[in-house]
Predicted model as a PDB file, atoms N, CA, C, CB and O in Angstrom, pLDDT in the B-factor column:
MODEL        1                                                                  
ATOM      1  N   UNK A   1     126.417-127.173 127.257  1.00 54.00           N  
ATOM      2  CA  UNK A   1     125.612-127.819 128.257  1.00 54.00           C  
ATOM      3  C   UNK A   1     126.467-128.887 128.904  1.00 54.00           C  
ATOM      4  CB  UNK A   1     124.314-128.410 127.652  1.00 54.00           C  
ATOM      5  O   UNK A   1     127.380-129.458 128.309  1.00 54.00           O  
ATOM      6  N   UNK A   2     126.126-129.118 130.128  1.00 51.00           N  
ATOM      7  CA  UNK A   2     127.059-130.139 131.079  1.00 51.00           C  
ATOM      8  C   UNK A   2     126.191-131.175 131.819  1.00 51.00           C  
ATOM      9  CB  UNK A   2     127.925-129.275 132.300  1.00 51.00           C  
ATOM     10  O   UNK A   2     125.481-131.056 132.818  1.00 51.00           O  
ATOM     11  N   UNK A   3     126.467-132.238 131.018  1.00 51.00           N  
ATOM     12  CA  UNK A   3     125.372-133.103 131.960  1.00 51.00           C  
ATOM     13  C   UNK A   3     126.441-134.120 132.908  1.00 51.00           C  
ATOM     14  CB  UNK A   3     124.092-134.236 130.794  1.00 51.00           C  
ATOM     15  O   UNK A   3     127.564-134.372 132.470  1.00 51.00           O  
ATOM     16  N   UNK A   4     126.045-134.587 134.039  1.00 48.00           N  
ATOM     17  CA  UNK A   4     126.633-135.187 134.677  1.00 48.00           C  
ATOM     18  C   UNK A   4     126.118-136.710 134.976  1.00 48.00           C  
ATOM     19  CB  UNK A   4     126.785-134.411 135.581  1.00 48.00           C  
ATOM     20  O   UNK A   4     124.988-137.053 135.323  1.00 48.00           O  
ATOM     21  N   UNK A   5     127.333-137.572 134.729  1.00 47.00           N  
ATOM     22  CA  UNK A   5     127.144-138.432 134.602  1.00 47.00           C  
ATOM     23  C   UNK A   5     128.224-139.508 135.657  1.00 47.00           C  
ATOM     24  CB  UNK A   5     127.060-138.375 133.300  1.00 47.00           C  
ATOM     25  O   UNK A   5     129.355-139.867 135.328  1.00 47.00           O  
ATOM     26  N   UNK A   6     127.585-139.839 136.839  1.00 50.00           N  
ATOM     27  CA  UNK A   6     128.302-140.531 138.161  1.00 50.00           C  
ATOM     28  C   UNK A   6     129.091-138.850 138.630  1.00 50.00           C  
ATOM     29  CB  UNK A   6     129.766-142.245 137.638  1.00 50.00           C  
ATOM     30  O   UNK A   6     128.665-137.703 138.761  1.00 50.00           O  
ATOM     31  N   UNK A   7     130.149-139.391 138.735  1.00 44.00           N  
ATOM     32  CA  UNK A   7     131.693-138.501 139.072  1.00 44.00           C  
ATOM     33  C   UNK A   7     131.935-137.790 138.213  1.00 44.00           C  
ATOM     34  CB  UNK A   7     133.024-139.201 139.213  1.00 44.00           C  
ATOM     35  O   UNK A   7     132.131-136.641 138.611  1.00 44.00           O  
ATOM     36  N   UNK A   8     132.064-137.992 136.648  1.00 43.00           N  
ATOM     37  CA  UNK A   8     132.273-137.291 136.218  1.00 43.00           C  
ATOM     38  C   UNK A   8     131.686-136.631 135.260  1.00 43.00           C  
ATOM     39  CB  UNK A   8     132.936-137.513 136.172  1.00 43.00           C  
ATOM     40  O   UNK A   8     130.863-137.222 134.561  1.00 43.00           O  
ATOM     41  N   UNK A   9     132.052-134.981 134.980  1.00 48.00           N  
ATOM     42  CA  UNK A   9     130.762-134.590 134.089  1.00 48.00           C  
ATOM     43  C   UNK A   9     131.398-134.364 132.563  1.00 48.00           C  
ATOM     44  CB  UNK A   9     129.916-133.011 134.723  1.00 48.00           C  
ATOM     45  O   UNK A   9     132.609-134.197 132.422  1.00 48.00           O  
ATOM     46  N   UNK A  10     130.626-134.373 131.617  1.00 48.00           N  
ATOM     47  CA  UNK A  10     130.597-134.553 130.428  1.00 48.00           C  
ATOM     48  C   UNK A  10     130.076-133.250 129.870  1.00 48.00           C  
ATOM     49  CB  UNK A  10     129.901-135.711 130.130  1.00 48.00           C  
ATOM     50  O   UNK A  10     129.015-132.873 130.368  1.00 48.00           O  
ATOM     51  N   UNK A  11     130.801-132.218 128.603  1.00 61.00           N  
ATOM     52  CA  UNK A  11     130.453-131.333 128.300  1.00 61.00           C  
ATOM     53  C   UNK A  11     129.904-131.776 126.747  1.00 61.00           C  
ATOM     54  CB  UNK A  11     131.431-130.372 128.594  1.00 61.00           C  
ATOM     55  O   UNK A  11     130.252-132.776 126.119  1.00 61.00           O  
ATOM     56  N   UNK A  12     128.953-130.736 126.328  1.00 82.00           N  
ATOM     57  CA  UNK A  12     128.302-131.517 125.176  1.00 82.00           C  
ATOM     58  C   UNK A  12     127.913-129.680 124.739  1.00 82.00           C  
ATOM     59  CB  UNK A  12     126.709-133.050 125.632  1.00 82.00           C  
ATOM     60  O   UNK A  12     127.552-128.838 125.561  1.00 82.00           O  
ATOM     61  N   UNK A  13     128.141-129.425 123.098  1.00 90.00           N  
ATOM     62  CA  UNK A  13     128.174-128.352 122.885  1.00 90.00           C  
ATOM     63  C   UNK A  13     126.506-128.180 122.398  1.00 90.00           C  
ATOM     64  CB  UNK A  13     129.377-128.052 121.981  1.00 90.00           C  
ATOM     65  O   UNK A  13     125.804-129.104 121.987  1.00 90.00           O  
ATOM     66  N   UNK A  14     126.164-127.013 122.532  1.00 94.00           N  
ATOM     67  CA  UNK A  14     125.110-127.052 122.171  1.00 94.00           C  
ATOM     68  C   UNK A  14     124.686-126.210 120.873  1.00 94.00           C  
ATOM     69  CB  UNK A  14     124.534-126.820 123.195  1.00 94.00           C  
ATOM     70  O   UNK A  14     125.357-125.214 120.603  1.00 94.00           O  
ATOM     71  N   UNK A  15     123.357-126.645 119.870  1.00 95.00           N  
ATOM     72  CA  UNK A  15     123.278-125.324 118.772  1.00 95.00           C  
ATOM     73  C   UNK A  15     122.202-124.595 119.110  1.00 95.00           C  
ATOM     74  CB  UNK A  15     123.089-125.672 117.171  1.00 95.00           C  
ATOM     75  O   UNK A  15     121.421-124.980 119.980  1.00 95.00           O  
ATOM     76  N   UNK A  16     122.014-123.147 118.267  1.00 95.00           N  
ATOM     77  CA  UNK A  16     120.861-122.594 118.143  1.00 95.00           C  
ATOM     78  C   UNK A  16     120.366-123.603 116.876  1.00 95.00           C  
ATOM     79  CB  UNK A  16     120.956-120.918 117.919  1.00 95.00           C  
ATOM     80  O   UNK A  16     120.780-124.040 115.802  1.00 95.00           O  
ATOM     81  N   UNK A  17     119.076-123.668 117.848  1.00 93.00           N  
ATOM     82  CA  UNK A  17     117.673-124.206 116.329  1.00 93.00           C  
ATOM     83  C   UNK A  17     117.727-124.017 115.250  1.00 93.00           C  
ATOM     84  CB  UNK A  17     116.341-123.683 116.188  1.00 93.00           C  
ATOM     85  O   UNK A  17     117.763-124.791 114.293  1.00 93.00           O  
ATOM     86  N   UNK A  18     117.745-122.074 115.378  1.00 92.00           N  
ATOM     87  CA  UNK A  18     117.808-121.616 114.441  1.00 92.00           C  
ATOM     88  C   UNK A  18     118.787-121.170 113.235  1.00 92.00           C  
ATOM     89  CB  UNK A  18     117.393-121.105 114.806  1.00 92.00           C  
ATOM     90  O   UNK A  18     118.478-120.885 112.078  1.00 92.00           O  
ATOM     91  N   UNK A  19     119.906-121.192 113.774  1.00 95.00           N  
ATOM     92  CA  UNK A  19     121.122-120.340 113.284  1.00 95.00           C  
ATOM     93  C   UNK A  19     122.220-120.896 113.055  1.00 95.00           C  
ATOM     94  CB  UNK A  19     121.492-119.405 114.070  1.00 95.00           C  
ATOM     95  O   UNK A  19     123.173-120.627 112.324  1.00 95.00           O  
ATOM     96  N   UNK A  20     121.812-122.283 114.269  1.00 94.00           N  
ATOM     97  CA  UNK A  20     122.708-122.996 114.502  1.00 94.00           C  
ATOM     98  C   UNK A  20     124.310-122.711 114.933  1.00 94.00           C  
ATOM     99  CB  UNK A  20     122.568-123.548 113.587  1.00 94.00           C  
ATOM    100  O   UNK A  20     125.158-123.583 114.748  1.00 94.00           O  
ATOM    101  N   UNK A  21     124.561-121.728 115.380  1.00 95.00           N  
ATOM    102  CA  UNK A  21     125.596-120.706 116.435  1.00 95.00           C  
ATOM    103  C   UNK A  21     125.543-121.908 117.643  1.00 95.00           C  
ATOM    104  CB  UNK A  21     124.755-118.713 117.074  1.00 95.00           C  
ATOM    105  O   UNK A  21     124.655-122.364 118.364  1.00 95.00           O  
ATOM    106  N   UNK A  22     126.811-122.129 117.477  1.00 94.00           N  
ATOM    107  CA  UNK A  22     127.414-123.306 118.626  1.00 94.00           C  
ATOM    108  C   UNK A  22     127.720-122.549 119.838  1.00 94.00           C  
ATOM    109  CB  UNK A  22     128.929-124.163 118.148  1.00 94.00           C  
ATOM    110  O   UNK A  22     127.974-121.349 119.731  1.00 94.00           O  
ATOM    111  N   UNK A  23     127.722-123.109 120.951  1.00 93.00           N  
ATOM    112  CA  UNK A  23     128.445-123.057 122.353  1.00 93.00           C  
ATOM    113  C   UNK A  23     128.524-124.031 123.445  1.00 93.00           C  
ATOM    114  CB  UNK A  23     127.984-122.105 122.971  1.00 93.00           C  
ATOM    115  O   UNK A  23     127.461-124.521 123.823  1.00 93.00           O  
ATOM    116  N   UNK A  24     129.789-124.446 124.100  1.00 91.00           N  
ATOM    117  CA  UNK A  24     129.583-125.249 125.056  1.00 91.00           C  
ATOM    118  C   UNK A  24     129.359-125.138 126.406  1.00 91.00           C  
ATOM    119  CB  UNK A  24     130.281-125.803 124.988  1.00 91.00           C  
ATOM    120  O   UNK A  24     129.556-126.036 127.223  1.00 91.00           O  
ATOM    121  N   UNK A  25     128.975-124.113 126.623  1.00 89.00           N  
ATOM    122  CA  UNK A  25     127.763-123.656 127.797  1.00 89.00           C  
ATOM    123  C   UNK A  25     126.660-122.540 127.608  1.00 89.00           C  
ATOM    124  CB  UNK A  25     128.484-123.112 129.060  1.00 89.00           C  
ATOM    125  O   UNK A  25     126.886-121.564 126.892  1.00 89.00           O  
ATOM    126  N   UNK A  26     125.664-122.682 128.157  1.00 89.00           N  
ATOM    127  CA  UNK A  26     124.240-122.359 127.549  1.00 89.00           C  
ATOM    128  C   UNK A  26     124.513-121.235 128.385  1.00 89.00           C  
ATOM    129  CB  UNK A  26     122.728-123.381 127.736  1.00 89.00           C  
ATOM    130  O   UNK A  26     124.853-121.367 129.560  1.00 89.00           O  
ATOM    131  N   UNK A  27     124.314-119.637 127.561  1.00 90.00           N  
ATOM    132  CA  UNK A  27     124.701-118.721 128.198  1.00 90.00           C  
ATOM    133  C   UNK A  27     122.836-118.253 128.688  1.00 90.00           C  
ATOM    134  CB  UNK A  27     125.842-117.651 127.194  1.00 90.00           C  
ATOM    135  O   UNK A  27     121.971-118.695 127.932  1.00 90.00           O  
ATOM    136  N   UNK A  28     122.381-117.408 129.899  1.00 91.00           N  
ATOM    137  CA  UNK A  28     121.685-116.944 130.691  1.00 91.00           C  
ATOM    138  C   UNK A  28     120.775-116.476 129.215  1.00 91.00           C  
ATOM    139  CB  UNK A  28     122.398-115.915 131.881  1.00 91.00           C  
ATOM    140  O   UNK A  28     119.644-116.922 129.023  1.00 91.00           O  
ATOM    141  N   UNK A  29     121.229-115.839 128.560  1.00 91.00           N  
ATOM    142  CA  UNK A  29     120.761-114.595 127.782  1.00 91.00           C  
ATOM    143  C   UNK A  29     120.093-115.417 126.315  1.00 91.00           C  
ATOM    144  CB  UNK A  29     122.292-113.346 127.425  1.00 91.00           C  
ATOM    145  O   UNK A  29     119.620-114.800 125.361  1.00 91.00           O  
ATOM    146  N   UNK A  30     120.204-117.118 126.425  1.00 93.00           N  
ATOM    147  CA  UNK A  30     120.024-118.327 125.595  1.00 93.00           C  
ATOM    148  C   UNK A  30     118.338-118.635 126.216  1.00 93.00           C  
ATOM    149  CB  UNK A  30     121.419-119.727 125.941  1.00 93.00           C  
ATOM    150  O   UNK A  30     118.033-118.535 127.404  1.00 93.00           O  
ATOM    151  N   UNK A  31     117.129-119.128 124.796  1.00 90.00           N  
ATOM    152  CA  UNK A  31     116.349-119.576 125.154  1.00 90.00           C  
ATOM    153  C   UNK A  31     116.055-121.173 124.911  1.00 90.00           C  
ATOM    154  CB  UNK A  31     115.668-118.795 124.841  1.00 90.00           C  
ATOM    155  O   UNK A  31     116.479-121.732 123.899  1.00 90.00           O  
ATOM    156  N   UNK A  32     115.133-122.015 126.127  1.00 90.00           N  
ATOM    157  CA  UNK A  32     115.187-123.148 125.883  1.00 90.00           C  
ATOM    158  C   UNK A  32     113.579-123.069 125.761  1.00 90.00           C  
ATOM    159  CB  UNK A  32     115.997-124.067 126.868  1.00 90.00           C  
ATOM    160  O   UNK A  32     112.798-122.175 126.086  1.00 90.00           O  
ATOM    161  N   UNK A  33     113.381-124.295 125.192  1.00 86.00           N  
ATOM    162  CA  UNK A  33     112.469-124.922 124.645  1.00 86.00           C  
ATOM    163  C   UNK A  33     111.970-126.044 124.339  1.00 86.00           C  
ATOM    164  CB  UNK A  33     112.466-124.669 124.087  1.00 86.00           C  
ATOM    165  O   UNK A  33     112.459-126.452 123.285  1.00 86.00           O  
ATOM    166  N   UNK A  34     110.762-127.147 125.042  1.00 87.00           N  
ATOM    167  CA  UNK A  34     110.988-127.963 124.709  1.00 87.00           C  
ATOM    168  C   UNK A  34     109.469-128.171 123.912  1.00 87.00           C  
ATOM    169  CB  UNK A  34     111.600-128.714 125.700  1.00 87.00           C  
ATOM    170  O   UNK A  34     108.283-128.018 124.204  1.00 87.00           O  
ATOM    171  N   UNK A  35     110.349-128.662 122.609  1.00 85.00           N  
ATOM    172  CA  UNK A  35     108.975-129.235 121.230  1.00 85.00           C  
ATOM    173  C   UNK A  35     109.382-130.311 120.887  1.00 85.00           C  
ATOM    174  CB  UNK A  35     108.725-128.378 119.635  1.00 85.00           C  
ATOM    175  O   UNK A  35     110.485-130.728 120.537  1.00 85.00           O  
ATOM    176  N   UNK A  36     107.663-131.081 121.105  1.00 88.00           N  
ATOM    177  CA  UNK A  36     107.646-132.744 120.730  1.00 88.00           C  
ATOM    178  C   UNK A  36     108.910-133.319 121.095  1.00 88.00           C  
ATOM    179  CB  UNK A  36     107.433-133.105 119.088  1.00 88.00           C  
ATOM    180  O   UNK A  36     109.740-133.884 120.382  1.00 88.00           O  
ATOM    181  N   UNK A  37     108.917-133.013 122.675  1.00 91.00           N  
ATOM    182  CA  UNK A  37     109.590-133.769 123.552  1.00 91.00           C  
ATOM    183  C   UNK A  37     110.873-133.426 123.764  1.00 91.00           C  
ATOM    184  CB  UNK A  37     109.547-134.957 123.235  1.00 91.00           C  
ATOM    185  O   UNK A  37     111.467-133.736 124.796  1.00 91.00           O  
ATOM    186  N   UNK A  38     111.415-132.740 122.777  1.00 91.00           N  
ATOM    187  CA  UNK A  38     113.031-132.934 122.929  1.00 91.00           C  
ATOM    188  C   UNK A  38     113.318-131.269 123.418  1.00 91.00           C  
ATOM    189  CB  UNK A  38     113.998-133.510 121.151  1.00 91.00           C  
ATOM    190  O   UNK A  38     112.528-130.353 123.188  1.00 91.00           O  
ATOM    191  N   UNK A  39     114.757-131.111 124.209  1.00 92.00           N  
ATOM    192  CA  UNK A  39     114.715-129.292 123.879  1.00 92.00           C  
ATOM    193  C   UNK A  39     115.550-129.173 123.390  1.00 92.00           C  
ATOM    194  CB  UNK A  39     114.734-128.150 124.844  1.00 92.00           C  
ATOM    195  O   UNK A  39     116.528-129.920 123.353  1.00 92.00           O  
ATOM    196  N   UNK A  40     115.245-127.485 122.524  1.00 92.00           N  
ATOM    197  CA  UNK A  40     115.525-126.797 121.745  1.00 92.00           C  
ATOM    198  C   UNK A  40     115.949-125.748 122.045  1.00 92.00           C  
ATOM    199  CB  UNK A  40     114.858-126.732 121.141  1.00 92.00           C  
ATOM    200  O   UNK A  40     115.250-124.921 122.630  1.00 92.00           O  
ATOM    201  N   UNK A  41     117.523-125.475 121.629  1.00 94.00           N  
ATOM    202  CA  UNK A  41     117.656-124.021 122.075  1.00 94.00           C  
ATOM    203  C   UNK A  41     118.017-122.574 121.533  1.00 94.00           C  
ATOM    204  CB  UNK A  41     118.371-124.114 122.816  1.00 94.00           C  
ATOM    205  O   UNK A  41     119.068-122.734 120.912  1.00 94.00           O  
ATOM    206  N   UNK A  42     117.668-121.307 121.473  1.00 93.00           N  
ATOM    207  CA  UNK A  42     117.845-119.979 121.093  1.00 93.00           C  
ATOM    208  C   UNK A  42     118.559-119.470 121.247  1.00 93.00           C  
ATOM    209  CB  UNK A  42     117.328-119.326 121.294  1.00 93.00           C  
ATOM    210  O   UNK A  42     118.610-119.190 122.445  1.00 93.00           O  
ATOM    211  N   UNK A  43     119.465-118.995 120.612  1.00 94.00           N  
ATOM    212  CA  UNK A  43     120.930-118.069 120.768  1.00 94.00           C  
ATOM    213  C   UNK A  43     119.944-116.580 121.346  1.00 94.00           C  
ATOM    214  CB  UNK A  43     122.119-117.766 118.742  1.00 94.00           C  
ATOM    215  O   UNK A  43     118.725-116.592 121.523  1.00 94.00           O  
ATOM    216  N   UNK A  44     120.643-115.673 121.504  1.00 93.00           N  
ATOM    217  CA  UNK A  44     120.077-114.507 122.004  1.00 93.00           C  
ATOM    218  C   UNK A  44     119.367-113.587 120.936  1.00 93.00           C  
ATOM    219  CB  UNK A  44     121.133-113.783 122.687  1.00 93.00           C  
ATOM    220  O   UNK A  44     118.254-113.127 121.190  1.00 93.00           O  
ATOM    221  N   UNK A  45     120.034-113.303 119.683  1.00 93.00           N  
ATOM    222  CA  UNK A  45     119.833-112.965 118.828  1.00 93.00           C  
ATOM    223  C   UNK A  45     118.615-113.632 117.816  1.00 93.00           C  
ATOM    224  CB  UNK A  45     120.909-112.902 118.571  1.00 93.00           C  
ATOM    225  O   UNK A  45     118.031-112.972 116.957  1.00 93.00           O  
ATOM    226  N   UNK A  46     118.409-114.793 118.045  1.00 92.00           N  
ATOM    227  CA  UNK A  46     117.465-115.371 117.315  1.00 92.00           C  
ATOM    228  C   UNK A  46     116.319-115.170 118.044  1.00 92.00           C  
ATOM    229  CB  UNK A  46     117.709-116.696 117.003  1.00 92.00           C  
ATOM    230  O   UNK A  46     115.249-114.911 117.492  1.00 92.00           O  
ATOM    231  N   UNK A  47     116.488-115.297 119.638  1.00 89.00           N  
ATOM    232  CA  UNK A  47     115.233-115.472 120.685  1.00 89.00           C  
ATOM    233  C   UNK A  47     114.732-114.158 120.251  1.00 89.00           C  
ATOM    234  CB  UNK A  47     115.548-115.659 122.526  1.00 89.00           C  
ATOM    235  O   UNK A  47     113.543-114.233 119.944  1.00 89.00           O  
ATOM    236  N   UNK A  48     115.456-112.453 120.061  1.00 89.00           N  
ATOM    237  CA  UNK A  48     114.896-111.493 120.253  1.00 89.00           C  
ATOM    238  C   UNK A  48     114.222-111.231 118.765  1.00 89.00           C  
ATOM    239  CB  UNK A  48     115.803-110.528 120.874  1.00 89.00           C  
ATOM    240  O   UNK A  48     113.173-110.603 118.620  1.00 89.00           O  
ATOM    241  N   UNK A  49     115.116-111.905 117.502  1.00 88.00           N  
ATOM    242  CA  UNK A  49     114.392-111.479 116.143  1.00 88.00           C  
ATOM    243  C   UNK A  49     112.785-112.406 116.368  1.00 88.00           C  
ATOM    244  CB  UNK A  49     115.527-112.104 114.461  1.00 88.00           C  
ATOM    245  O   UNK A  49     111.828-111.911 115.772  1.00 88.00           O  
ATOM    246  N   UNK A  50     112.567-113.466 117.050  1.00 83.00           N  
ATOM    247  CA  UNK A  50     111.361-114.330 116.666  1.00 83.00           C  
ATOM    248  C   UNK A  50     110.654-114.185 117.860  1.00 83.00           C  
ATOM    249  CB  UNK A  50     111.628-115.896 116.260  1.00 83.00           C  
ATOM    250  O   UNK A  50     109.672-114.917 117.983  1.00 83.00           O  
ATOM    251  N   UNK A  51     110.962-113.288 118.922  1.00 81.00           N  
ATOM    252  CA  UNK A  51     110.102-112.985 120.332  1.00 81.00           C  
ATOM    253  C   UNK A  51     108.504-113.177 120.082  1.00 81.00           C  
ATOM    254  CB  UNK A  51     110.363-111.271 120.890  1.00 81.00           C  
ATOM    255  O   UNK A  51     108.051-113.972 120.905  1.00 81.00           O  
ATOM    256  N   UNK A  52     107.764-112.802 119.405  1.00 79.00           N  
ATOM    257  CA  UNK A  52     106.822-112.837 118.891  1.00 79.00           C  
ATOM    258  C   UNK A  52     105.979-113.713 118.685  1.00 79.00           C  
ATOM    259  CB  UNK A  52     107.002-112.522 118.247  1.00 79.00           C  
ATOM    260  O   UNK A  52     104.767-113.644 118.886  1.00 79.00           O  
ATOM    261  N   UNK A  53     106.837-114.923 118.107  1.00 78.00           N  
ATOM    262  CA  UNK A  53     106.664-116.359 117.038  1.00 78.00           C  
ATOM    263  C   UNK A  53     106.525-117.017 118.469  1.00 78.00           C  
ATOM    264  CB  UNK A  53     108.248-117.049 115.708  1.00 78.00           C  
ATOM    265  O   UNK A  53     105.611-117.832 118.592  1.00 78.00           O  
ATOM    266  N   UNK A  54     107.450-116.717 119.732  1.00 73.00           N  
ATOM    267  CA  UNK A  54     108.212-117.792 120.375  1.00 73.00           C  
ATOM    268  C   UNK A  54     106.548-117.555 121.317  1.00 73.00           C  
ATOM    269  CB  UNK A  54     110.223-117.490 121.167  1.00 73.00           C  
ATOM    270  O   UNK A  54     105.705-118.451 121.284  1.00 73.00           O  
ATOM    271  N   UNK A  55     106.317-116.295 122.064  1.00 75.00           N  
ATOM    272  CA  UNK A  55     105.276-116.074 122.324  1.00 75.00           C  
ATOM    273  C   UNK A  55     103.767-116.275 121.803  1.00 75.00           C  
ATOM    274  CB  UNK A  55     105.538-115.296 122.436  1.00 75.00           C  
ATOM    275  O   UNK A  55     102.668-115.943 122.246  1.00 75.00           O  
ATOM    276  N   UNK A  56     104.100-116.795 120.949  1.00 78.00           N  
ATOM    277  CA  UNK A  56     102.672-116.846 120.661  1.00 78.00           C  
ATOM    278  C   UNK A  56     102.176-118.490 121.130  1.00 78.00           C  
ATOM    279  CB  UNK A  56     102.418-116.459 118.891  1.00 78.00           C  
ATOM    280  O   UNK A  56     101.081-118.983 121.397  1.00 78.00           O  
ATOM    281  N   UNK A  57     103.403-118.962 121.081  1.00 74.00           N  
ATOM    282  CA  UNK A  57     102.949-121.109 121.331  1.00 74.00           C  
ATOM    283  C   UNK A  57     102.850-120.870 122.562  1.00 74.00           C  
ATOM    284  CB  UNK A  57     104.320-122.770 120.994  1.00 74.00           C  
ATOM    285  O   UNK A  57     101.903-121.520 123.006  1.00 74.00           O  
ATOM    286  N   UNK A  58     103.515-120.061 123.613  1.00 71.00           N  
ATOM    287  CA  UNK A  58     102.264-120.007 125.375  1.00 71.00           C  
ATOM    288  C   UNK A  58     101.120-120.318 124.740  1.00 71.00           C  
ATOM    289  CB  UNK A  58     101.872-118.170 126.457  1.00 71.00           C  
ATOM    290  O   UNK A  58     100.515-120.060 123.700  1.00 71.00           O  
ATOM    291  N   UNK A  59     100.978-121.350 126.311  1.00 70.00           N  
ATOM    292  CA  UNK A  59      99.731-121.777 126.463  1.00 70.00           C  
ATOM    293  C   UNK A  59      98.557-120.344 127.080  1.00 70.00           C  
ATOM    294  CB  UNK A  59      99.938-123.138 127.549  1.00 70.00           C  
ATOM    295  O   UNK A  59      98.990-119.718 128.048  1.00 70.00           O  
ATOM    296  N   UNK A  60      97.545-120.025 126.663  1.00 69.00           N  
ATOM    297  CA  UNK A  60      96.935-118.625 127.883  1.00 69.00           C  
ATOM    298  C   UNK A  60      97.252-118.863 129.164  1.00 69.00           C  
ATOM    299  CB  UNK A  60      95.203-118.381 128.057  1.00 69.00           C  
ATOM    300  O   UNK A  60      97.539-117.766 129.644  1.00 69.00           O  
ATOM    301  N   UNK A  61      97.330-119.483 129.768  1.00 71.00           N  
ATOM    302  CA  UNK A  61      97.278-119.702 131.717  1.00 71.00           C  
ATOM    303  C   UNK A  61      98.836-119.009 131.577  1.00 71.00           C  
ATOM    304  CB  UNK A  61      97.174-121.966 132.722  1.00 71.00           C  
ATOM    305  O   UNK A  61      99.397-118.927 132.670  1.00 71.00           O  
ATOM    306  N   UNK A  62      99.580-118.529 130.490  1.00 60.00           N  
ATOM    307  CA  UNK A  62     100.769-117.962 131.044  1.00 60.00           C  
ATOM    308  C   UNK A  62     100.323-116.476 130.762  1.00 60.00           C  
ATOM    309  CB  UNK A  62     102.259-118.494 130.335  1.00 60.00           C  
ATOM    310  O   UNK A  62     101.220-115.709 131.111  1.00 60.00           O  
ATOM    311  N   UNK A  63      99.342-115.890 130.297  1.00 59.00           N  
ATOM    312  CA  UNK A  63      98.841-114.692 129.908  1.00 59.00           C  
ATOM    313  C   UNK A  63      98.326-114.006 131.305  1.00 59.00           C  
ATOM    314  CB  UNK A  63      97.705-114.906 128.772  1.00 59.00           C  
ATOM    315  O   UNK A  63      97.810-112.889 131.291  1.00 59.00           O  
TER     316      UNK A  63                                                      
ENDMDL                                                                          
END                                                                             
């Protein structure tokens, strides 16, 4: 993840939640999440084993 800060930007690696599988840019195929405020993010492999789990905390108005 790259947050920018003035001029210059700052890279900051990120983990899965779950698996904790590092990277320092959040690839497309990565899920985010934000619980009790902070976000959280899903490697690809974790998003597709817990698809289910992850779906079920939608709120209905996304149904």
């Amino acid at each position: 993840m790259t947050t920018t800060t003035g001029d210059s930007r700052v890279s900051e690696a990120v983990a899965c939640a779950l698996c904790g599988t590092t990277t320092d840019d959040v690839p497309l195929t990565w899920v985010s999440s934000v619980e009790r405020g902070r976000t959280v993010y899903y490697c690809d492999r974790c998003a597709r084993d817990n698809l289910r789990s992850i779906e079920a905390r939608l709120d209905s108005s996304w149904w």
